[in-house]
C-alpha positions as CSV (number, residue, x, y, z in Angstrom):
1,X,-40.4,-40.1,-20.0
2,X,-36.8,-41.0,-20.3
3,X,-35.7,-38.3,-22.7
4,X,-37.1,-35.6,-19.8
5,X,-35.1,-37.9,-17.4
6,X,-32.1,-37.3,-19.4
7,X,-33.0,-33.8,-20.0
8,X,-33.3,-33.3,-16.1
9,X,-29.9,-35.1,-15.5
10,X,-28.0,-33.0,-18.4
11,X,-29.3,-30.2,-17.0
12,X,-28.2,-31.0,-13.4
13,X,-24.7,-31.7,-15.0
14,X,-24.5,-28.9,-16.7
15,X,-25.5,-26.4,-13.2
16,X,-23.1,-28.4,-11.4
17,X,-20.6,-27.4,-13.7
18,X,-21.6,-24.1,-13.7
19,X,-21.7,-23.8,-10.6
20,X,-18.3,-24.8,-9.9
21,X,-16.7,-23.5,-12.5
22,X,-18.1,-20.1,-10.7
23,X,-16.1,-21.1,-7.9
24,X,-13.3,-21.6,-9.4
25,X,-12.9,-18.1,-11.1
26,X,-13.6,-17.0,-7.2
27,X,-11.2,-18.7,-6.0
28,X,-8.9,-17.3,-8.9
29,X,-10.2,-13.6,-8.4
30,X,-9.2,-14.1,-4.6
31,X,-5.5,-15.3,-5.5
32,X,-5.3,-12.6,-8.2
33,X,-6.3,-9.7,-6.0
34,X,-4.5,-11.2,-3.1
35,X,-1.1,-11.4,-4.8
36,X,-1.7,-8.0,-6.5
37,X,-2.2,-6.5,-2.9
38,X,0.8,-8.4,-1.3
39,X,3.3,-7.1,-4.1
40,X,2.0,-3.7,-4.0
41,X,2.6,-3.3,-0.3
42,X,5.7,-5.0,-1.0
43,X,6.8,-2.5,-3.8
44,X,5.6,0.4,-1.5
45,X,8.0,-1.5,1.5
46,X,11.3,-1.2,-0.7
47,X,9.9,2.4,-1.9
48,X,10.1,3.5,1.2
49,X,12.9,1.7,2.7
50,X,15.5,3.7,0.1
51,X,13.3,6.9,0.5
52,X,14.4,6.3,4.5
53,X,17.9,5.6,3.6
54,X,18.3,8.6,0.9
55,X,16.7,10.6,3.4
56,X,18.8,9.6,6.3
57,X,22.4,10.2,4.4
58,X,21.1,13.4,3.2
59,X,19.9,14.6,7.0
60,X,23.4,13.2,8.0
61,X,25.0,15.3,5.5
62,X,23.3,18.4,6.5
63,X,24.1,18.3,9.8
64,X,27.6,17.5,8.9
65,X,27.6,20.4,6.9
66,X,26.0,23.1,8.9
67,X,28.8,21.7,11.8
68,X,31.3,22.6,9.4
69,X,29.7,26.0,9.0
70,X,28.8,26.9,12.7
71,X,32.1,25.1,13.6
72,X,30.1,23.4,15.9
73,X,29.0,19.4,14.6
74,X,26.1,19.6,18.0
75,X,24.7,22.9,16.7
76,X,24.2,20.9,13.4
77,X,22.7,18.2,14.1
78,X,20.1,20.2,16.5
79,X,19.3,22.5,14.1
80,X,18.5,19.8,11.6
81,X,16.6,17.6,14.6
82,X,14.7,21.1,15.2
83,X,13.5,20.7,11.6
84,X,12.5,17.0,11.9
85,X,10.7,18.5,15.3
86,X,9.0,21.1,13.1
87,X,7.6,19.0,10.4
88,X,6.5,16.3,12.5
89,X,4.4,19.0,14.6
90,X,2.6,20.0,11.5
91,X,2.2,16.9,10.3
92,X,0.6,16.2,13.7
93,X,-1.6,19.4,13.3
94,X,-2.9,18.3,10.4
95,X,-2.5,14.9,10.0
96,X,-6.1,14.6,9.5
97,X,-6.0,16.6,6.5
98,X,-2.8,15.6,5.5
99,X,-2.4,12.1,6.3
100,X,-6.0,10.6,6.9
101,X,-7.9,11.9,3.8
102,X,-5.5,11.1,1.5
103,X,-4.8,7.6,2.5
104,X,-8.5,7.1,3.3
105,X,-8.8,8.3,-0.7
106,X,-6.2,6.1,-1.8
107,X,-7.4,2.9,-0.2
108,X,-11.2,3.7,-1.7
109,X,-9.9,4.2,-5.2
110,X,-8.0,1.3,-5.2
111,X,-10.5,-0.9,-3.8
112,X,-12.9,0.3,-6.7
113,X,-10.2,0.0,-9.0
114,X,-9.7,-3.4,-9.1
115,X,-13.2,-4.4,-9.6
């Protein structure tokens, strides 16, 4: 009787152990996917912060230089905001096609990916 006693008790040891050590690696997943997520957004944050900066010198720029062409700076920088208006009304249009989808895609893979 006392060797299935300490049978039962090594046994309970050894699920308790289990059993934490399982949450342990859960916790670790968490803080691994958690961090991974957190510096990807950030990465994608400075990404697009210079993107908005190169893109904003460059539409500066343009309008500069069609004001030097037309010899009018206002006729510049409406024709360049008349662009901005054009691509934001397509992207509008089809900003489910565009925009949604491809995100919605994006979000999916990634989620799968990191399993």
């Amino acid at each position: 009787m006392g060797n299935s006693s300490a049978g039962i008790n090594e046994l309970t040891d050894n699920i308790r152990e289990y059993i934490e050590t399982r949450i342990e690696l859960i916790k670790l997943e968490t803080a691994d996917s958690g961090a991974s997520a957190v510096s990807s957004m950030l990465s994608w944050f400075i990404i697009l912060v210079v993107a908005f900066l190169f893109v904003l010198m460059l539409t500066v720029g343009l309008a500069i230089g069609i004001g030097y062409l037309t010899e009018n700076f206002a006729i510049g920088f409406f024709a360049v905001t008349g662009v901005y208006l054009l691509i934001g009304l397509l992207l509008y249009s089809y900003r489910d096609k565009w925009l949604r989808k491809p995100f919605v895609n994006i979000i999916i893979k990634n989620l799968y990916d990191n399993e």
